[in-house]
Backbone as a printed PyTorch tensor [residue, N CA C, xyz], in Angstrom:
tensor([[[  0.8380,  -1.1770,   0.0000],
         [  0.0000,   0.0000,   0.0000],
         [  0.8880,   1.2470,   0.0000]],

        [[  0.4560,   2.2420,  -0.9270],
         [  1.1860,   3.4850,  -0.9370],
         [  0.7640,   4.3200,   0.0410]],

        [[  1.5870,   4.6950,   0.7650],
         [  1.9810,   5.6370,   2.0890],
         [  2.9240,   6.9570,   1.4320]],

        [[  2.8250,   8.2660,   1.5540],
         [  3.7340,   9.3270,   1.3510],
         [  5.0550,   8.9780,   2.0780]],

        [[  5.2210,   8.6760,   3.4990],
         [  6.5450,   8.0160,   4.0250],
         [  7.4660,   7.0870,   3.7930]],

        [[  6.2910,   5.9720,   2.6510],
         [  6.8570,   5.1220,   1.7700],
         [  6.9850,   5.0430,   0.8930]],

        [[  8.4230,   4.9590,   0.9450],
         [  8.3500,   5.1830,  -1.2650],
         [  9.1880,   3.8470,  -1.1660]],

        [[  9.6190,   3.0890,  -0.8040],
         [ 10.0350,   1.6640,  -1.2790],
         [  9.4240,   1.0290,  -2.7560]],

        [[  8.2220,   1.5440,  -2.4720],
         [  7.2880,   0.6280,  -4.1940],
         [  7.7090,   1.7740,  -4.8400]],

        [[  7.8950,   2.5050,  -4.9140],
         [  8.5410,   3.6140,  -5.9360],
         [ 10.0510,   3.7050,  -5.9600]],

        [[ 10.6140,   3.0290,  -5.1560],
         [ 12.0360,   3.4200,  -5.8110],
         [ 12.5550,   1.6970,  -7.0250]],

        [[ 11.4220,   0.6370,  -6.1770],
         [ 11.3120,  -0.5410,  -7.0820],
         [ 10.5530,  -0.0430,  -8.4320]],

        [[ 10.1170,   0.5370,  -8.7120],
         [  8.8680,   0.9040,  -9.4830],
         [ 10.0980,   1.3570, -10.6500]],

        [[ 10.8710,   2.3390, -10.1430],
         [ 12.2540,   3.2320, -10.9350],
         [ 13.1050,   2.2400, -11.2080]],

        [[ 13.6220,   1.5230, -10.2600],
         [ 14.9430,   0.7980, -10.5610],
         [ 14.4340,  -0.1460, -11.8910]],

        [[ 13.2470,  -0.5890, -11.9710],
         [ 12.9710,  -1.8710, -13.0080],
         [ 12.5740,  -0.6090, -14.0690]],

        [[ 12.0070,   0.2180, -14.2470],
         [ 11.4200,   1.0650, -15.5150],
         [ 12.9850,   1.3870, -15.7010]],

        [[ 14.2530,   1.6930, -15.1030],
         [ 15.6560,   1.8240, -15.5100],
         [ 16.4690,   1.0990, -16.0430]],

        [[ 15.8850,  -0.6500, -14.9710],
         [ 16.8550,  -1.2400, -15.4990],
         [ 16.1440,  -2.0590, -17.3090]],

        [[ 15.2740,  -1.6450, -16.8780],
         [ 14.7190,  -1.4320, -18.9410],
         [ 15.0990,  -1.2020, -19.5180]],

        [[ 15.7060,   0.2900, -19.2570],
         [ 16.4980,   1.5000, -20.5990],
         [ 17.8470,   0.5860, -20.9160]],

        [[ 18.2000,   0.1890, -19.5890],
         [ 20.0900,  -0.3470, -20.1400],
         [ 20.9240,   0.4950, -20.0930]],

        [[ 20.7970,   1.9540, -19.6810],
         [ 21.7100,   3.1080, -20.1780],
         [ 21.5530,   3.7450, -19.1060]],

        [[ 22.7310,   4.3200, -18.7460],
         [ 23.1070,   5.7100, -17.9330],
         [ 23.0190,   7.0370, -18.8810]],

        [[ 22.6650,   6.8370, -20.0190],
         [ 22.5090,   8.5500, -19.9320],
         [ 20.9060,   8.7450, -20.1020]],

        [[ 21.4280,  10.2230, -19.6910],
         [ 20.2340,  10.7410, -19.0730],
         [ 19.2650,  10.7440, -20.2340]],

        [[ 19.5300,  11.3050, -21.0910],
         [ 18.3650,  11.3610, -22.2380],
         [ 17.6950,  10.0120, -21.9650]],

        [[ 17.8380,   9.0560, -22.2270],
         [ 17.4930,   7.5390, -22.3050],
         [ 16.7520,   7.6040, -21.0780]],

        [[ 17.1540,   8.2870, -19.7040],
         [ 16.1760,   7.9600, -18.2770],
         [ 15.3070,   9.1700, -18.6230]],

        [[ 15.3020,  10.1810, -19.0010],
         [ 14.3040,  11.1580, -19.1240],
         [ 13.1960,  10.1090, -20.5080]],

        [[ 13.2980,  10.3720, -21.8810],
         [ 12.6080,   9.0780, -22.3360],
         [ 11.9430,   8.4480, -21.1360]],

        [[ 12.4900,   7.7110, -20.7370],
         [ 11.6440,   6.3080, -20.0740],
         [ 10.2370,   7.2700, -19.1070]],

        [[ 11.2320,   8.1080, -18.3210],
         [  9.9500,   9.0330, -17.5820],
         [  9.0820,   9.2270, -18.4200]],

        [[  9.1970,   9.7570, -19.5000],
         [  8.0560,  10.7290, -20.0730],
         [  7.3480,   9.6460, -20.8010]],

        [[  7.7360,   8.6530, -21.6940],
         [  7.0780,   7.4090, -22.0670],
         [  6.0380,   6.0590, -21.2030]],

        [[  6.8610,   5.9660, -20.4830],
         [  6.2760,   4.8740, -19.7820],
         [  5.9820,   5.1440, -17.8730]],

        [[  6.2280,   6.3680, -17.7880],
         [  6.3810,   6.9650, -16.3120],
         [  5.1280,   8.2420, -16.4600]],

        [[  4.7530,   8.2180, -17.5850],
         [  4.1500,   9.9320, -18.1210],
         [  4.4980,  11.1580, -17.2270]],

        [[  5.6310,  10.9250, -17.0970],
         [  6.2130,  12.3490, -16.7980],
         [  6.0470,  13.3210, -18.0620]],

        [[  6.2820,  14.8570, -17.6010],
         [  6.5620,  15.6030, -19.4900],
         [  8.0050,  15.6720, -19.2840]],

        [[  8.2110,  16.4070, -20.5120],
         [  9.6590,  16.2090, -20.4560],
         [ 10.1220,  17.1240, -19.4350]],

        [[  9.5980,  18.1360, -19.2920],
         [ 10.1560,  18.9880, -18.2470],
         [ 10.6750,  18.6720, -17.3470]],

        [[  9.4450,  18.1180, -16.4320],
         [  9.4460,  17.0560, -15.1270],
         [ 10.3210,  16.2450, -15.2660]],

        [[ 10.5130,  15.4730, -16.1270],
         [ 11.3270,  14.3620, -16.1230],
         [ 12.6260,  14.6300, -16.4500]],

        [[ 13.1010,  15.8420, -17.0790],
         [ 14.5050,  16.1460, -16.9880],
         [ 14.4160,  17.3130, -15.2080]],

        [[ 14.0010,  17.7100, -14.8030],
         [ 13.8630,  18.7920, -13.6910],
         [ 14.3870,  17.0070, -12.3600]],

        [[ 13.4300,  16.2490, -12.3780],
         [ 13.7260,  14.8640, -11.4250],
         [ 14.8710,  14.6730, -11.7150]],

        [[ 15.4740,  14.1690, -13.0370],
         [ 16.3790,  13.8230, -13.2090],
         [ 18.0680,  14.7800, -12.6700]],

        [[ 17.8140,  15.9190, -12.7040],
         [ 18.9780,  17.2960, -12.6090],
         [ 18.7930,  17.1470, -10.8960]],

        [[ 17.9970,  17.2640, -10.3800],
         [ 17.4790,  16.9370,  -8.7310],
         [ 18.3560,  15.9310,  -8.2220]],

        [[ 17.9700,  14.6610,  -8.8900],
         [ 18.6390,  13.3480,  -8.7530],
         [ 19.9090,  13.3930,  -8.3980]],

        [[ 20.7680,  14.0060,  -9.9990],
         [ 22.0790,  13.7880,  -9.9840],
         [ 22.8900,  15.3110,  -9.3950]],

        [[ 22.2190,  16.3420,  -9.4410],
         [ 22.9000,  17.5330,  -8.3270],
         [ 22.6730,  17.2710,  -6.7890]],

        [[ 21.7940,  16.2530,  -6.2500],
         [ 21.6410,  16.7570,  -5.0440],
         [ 22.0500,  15.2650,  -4.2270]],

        [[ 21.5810,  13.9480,  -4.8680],
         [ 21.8800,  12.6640,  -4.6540],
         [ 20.5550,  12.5650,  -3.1310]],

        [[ 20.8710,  11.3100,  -3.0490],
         [ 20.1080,  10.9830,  -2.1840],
         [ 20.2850,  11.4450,  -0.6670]],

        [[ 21.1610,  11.4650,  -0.1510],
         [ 21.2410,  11.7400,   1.6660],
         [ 20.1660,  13.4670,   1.2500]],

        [[ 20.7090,  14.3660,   0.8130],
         [ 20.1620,  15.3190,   0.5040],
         [ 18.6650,  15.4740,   0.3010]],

        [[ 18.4810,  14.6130,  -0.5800],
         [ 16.9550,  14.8070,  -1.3900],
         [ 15.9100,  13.3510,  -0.3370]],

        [[ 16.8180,  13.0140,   0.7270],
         [ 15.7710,  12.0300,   1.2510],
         [ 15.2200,  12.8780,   2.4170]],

        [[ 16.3400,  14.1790,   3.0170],
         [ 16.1940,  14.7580,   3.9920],
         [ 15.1370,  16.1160,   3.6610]],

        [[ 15.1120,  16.4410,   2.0050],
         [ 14.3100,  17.1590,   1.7450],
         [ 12.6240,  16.6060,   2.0890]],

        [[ 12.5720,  15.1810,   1.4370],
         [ 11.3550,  14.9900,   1.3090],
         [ 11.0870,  14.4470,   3.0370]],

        [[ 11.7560,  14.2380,   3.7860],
         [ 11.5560,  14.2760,   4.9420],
         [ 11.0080,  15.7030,   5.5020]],

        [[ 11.1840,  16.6400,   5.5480],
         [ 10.9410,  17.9480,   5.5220],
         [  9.8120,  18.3510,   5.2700]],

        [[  9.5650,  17.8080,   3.5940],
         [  8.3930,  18.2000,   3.2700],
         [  6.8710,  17.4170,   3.1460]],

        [[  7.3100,  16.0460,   3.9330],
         [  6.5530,  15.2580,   4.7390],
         [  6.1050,  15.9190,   5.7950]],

        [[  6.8640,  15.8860,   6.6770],
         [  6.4530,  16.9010,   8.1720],
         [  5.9140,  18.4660,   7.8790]],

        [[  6.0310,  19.3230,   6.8940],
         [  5.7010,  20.3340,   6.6000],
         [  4.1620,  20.0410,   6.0710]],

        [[  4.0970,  18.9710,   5.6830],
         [  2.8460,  18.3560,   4.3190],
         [  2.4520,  19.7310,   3.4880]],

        [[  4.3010,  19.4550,   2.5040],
         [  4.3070,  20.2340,   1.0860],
         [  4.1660,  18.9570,   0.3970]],

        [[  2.9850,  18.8470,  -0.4080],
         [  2.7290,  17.5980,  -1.4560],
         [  3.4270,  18.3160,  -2.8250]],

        [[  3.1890,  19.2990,  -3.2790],
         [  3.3410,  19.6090,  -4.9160],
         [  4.1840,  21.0820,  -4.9220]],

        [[  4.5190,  21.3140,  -3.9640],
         [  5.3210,  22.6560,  -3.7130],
         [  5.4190,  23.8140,  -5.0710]],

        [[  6.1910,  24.6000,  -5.0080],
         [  5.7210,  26.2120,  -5.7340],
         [  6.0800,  25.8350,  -6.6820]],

        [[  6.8010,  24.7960,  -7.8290],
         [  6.7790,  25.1560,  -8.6900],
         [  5.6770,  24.1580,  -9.7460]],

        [[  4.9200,  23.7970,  -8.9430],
         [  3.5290,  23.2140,  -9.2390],
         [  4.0350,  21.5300, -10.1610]],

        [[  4.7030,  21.1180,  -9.6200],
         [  4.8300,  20.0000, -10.9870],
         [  3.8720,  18.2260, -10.3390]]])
């Protein structure tokens, strides 16, 4: 069951829609978002730049944050 605190089925959800592509570059993981993830491209290159500028300890402590704050879709509306 999906929980906001849990993203376990979502980071399985990513790793297999990734390990699909076969490829580390980014174009190829943006693709997969916007194809089979329906991200737009925006979103899906904006996740992706997030991803690889900020990495995880960072971006787990954000969404920790914005769990306890309950920011679901924050200002720049995506």
């Amino acid at each position: 069951m999906y929980t906001p605190e849990n993203v376990t089925m979502l980071v399985e959800e990513y790793r297999d829609l990734f390990d699909d592509v076969g490829s580390d570059a980014l174009y190829s993981l943006e693709e997969a978002l916007t194809h089979a993830a329906d991200w737009t491209p925006e979103a899906a290159e904006h996740l992706l730049r997030l991803a690889t500028a900020y990495g995880s300890f960072m971006l787990r402590n954000a969404l920790a944050i914005s769990l306890a704050l309950d920011i679901e879709d924050g200002e720049l509306g995506f």
